[in-house]
C-alpha positions as CSV (number, residue, x, y, z in Angstrom):
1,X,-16.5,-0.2,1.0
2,X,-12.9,-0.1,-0.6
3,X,-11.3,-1.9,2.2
4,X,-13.9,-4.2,2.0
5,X,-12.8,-4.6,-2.1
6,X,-9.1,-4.5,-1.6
7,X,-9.4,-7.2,1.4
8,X,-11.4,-9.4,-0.9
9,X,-9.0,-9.0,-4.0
10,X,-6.0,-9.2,-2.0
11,X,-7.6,-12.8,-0.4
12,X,-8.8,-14.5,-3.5
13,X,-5.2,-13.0,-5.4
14,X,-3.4,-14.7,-2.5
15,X,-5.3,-18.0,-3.2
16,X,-4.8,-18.2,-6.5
17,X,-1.2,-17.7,-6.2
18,X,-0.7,-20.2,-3.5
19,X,-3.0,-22.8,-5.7
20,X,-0.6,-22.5,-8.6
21,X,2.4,-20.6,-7.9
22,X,3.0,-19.7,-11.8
23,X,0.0,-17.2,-11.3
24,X,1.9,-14.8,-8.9
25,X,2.9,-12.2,-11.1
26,X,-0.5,-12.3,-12.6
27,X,-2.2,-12.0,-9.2
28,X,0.1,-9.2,-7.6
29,X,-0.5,-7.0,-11.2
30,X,-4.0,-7.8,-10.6
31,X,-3.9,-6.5,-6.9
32,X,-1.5,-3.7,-8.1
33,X,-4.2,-2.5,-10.9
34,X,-7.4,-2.9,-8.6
35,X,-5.3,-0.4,-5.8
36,X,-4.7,1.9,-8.4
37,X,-8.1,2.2,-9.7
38,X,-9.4,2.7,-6.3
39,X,-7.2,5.1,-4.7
40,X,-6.9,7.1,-8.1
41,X,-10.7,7.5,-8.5
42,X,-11.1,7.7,-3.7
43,X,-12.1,11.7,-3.3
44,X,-12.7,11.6,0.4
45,X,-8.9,10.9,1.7
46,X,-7.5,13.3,4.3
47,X,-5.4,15.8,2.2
48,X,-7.5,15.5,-0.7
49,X,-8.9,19.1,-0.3
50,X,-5.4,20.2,0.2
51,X,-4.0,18.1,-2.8
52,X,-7.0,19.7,-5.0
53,X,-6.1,23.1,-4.1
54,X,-2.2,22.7,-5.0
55,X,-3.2,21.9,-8.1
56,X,-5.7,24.3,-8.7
57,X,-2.7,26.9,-7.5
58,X,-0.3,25.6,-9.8
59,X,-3.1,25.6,-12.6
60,X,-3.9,28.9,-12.0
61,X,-0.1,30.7,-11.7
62,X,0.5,28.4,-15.4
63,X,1.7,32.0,-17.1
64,X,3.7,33.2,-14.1
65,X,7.9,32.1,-13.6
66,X,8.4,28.0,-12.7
67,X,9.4,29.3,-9.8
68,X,6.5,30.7,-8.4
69,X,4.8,27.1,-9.6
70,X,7.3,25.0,-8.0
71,X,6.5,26.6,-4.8
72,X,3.1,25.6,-5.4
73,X,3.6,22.2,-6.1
74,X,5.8,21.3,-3.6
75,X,7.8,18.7,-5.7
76,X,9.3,18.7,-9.1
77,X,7.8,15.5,-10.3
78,X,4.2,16.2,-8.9
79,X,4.4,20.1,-10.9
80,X,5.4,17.7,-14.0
81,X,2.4,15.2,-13.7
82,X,0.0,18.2,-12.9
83,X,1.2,20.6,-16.2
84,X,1.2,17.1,-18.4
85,X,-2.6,15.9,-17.4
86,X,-3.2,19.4,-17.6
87,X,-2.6,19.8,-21.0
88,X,-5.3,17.0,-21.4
89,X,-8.1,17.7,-19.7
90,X,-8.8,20.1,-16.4
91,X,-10.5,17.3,-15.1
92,X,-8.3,17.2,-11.6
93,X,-9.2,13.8,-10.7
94,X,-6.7,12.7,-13.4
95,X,-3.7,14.1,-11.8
96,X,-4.2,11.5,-8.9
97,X,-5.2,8.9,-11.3
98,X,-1.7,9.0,-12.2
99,X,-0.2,9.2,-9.9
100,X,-1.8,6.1,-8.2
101,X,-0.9,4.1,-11.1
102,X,2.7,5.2,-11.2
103,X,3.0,4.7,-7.4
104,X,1.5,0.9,-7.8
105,X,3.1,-0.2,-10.9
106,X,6.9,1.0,-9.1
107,X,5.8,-1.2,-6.0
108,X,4.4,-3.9,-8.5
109,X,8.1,-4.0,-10.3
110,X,10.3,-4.0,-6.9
111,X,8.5,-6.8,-5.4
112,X,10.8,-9.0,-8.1
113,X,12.9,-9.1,-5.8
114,X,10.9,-12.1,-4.0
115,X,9.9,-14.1,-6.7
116,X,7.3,-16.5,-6.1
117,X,5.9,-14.0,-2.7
118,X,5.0,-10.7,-5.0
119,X,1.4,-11.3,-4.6
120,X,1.8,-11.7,-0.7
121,X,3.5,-8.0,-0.5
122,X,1.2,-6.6,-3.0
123,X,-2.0,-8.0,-0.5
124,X,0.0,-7.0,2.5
125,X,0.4,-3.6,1.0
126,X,-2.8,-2.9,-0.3
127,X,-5.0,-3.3,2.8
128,X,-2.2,-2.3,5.8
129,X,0.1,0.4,4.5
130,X,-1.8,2.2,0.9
131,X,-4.1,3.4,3.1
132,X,-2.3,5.9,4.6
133,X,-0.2,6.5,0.8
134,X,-2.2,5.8,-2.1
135,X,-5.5,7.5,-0.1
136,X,-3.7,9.9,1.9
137,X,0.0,11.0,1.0
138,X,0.1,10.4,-3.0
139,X,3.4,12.4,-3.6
140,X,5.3,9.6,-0.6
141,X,3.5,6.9,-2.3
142,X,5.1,7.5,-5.3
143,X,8.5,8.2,-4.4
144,X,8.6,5.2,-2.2
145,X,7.6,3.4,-5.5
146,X,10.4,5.5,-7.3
147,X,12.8,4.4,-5.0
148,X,11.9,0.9,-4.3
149,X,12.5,-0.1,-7.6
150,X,15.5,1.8,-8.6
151,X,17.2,-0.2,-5.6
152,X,15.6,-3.5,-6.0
153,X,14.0,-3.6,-9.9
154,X,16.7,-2.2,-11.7
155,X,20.3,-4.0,-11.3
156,X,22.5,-0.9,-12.8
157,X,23.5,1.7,-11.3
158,X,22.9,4.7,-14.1
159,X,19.2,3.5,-14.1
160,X,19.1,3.1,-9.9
161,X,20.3,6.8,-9.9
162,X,17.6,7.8,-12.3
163,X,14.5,6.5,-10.2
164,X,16.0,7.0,-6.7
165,X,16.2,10.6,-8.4
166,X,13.3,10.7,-9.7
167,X,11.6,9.6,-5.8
168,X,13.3,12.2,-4.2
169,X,11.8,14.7,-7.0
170,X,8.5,13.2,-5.8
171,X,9.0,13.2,-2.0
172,X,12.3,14.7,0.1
173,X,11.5,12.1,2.5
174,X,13.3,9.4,0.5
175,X,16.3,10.8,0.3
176,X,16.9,9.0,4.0
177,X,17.3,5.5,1.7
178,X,20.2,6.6,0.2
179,X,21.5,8.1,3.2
180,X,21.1,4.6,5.2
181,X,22.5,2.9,2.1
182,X,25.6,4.9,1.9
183,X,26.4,5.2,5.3
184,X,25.4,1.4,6.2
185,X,29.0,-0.2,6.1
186,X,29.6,3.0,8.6
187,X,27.3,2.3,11.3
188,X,28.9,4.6,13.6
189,X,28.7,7.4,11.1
190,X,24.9,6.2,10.8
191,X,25.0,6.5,14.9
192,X,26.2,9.8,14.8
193,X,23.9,11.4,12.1
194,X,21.2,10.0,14.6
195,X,23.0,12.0,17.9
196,X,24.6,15.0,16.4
197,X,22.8,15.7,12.8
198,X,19.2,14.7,13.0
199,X,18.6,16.7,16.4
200,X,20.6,19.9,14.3
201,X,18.9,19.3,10.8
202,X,15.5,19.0,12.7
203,X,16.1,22.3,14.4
204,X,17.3,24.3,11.4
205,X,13.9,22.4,9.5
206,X,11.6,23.7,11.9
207,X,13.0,27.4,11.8
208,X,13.1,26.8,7.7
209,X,9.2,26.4,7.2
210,X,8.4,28.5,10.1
211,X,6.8,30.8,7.8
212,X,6.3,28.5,5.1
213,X,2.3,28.4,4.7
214,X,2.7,24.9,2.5
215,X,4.0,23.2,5.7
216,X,1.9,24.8,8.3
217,X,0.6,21.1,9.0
218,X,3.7,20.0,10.1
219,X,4.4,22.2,12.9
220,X,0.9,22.2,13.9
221,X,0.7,18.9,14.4
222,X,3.4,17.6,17.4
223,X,3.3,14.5,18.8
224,X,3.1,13.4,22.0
225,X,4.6,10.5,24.3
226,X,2.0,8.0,23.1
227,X,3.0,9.0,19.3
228,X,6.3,6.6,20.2
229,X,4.5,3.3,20.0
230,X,4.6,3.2,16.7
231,X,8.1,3.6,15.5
232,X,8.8,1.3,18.5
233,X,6.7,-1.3,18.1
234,X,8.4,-1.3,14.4
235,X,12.1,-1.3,16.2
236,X,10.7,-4.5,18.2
237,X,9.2,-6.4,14.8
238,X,12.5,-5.5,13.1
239,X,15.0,-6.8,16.1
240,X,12.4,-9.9,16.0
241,X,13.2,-10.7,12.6
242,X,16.9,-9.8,13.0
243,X,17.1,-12.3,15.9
244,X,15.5,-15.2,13.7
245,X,18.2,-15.0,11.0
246,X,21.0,-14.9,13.7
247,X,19.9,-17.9,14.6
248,X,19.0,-19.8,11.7
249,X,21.0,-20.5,8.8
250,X,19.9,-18.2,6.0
251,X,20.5,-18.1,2.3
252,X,22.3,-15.2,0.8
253,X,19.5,-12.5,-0.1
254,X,19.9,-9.0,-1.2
255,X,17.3,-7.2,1.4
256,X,18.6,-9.6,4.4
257,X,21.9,-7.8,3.7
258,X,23.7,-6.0,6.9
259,X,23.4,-2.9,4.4
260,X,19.9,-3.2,3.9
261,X,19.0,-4.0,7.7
262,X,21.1,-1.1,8.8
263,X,19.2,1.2,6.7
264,X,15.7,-0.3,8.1
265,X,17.3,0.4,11.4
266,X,18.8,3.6,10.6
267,X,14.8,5.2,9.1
268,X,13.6,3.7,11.9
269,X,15.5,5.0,14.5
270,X,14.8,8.8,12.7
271,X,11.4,8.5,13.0
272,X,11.6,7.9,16.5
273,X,13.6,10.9,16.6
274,X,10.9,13.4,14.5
275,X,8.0,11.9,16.8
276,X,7.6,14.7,19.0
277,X,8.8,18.1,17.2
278,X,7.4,17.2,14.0
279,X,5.0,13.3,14.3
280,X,3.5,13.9,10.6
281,X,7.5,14.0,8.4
282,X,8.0,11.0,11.1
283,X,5.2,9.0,10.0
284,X,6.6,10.0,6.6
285,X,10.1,8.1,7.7
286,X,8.3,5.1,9.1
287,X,6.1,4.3,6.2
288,X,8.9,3.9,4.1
289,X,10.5,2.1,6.8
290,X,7.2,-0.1,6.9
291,X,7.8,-1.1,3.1
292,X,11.3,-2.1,3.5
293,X,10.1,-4.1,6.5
294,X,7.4,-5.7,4.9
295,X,9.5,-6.8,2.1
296,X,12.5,-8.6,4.2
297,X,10.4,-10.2,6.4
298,X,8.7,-12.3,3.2
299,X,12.2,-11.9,2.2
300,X,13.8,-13.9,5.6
301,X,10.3,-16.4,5.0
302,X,11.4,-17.4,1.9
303,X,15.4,-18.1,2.8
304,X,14.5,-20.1,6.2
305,X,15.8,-23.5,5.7
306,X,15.3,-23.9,9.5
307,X,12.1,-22.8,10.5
308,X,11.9,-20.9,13.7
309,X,7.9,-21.0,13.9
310,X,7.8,-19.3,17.6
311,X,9.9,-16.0,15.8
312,X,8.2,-16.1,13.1
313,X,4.7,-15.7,14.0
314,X,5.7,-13.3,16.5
315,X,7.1,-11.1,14.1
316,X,4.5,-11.2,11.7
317,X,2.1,-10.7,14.6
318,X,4.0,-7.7,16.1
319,X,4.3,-6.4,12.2
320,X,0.2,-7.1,11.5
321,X,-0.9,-5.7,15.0
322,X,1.7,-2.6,14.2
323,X,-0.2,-2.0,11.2
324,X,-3.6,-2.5,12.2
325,X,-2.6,-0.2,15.3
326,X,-1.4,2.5,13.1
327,X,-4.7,2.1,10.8
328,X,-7.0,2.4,13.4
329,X,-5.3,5.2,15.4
330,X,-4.9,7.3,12.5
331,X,-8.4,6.6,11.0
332,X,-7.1,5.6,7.6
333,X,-9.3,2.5,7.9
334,X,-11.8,4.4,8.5
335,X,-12.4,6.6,5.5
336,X,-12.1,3.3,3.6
337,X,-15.0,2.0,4.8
C-alpha cells in the first residue's frame, strides 16, 4: 500500500506544481515529508532485521571501547544517530525515523539546483529509486543525501567539504563522487583508475572482509552475466542524453557540466565493473549514479531551447523502463505493496 501512497502523492504534488508553478517547493517538501514518514515508520524492508540487530549490538557493547562500537555500526554517522536517539528512548524504530528524515530533507535541499522541476525529482525519486534506499539501504540513502547537497545545495567550499564528509561517514560508497569530481578534467586518469585501480582495489576489498562477518552479504552474493543490464541500460540512457545536448544548443548549467557528466560516466562505468565479484557494493555505485542521472536529465529538459522530442522521450523511456526493471527484478516494489 505505500507505493500505492507515494504514487498518489507524488501525482497530485506533480499537478499542483505544474498548475501554479510557485507551489514547487511546497509540493517537493510535501513529497519529501510524506517519503520520510513512510520509509521511517516501513518495518518489513529487506535489511531491516539486519539494521535492527546493528543497533541492538551497538546498544548493547554502549560501556565497552568506541572501537568495538564502531565495528558494530559500520559507519561513524549511523553509531552517532544510534547513541543520540538512544539516549531518548530504546524505541529502535526512531533510529530509522531519522534517518529517513535526514536522507529526504538532503535530497529535498539539492534539488535547488533545478528550480521550478524540484517536485518532478522529488516524485521521480520517491516511487523509482527510495525504494531500494529509504526502505532498503538507509545508511546509502543518507549519504547520497549528504553528498548531493554539499555539491549542489551549498555554493562554498568549507561547507561542501563538511556534508560530502559527513556522506562518506554515512556510506564509503560516496567517496566515488569526489573521486569522479576530482579526476573529471583528467579523463584519462579517470580511464585508468577504471583498467588498472578498480580491478586492484576490488581484489584487495574482497581479501579485506573475507573474514569480516558484517560483510558476509557481499561476497555471498555475486552476480551473474544478466546482473549487467542494469548498469548498461544506465550507460545507454546516459549516452542518450549526452547525444541530445551535442546536438542542441544548451544553456550553461552546472550538472550538464563535462565535469559532472564525466563523473556520471565514471560511477557508471564502476559499477559495471563490481557486477560480478561483488553485484550488491555495485548496485550501491549505480544508485548514486541513478540520482545524479535523474537530476541532469530534468536538468538538460529545462536548458533545451531546441527540442529534440525523439531523444528525449527515448531517454526518459530507457531511464523509466531502467528503473521499473531494477524495481521489479529486485523485488523492492514488491515489499511496497
Amino acid at each position: 500500500m505505500i507505493l500505492y501512497l507515494l504514487i498518489i502523492v507524488s501525482v497530485i504534488a506533480l499537478l499542483f506544481a505544474s498548475v501554479t508553478p510557485r507551489l514547487d517547493s511546497v509540493m517537493a517538501w510535501i513529497v519529501g515529508f510524506i517519503l520520510a514518514l513512510c520509509a521511517g515508520l516501513f518495518t518489513e524492508g529487506y535489511d531491516y532485521e539486519q539494521y535492527v540487530l546493528m543497533i541492538e549490538s551497538v546498544r548493547n557493547l554502549g560501556d565497552e571501547d568506541l572501537t568495538l562500537r564502531l565495528f558494530a555500526a559500520k559507519d561513524p554517522l549511523f553509531l552517532l544517530i544510534i547513541e543520540f536517539t538512544g539516549a531518548l528512548t530504546d524505541d529502535i524504530q526512531l533510529v530509522f525515523l531519522v534517518v529517513a528524515i535526514f536522507s529526504c530533507l538532503t535530497k529535498v535541499l539539492a534539488t535547488s539546483v533545478i528550480p521550478g522541476k524540484r517536485t518532478l525529482f522529488m516524485a521521480l525519486y520517491a516511487i523509482f529509486i527510495a525504494p531500494g534506499l529509504e526502505f532498503a539501504a538507509i545508511r546509502a540513502g543518507l549519504a547520497i543525501g549528504l553528498t548531493m547537497m554539499g555539491y549542489l545545495a551549498i555554493q562554498r567550499w568549507p561547507w561542501t567539504i563538511w556534508w560530502v564528509s559527513l556522506g562518506f561517514a554515512s556510506h564509503m560508497s560516496v567517496i566515488l563522487v569526489t573521486i569522479g569530481r576530482i579526476l573529471a578534467r583528467y579523463w584519462r586518469v579517470l580511464l585508468l583508475c577504471l583498467v588498472l585501480v578498480i580491478p586492484v582495489i576490488n581484489f584487495n576489498f574482497s581479501v579485506l572482509i573475507d573474514d569480516d562477518p558484517r560483510y558476509v552479504h557481499y561476497l555471498d552474493n555475486q552476480g551473474t552475466i544478466f546482473a549487467f543490464g542494469l548498469p548498461a541500460l544506465t550507460f545507454i540512457t546516459l549516452l542518450l542524453m549526452h547525444i541530445s545536448i551535442n546536438g542542441n544548443h544548451i544553456k550553461p548549467h552546472a550538472l550538464l557540466a563535462d565535469d559532472w557528466l564525466r563523473t556520471t560516466y565514471f560511477m557508471i562505468s564502476v559499477s559495471l565493473v563490481l557486477t560480478i565479484p561483488i553485484v550488491t557494493a555495485a548496485t550501491r555505485v549505480m544508485e548514486l549514479a541513478w540520482v545524479i542521472l535523474t537530476l541532469q536529465m530534468i536538468a538538460r529538459d529545462s536548458q533545451l531551447q531546441c527540442k529534440a522530442q525523439i531523444v528525449r522521450f527515448v531517454s526518459w523511456a530507457t531511464l523509466v523502463g531502467l528503473l521499473s526493471w531494477a524495481n521489479l527484478v529486485r523485488g523492492t516494489w514488491a515489499i511496497l505493496i
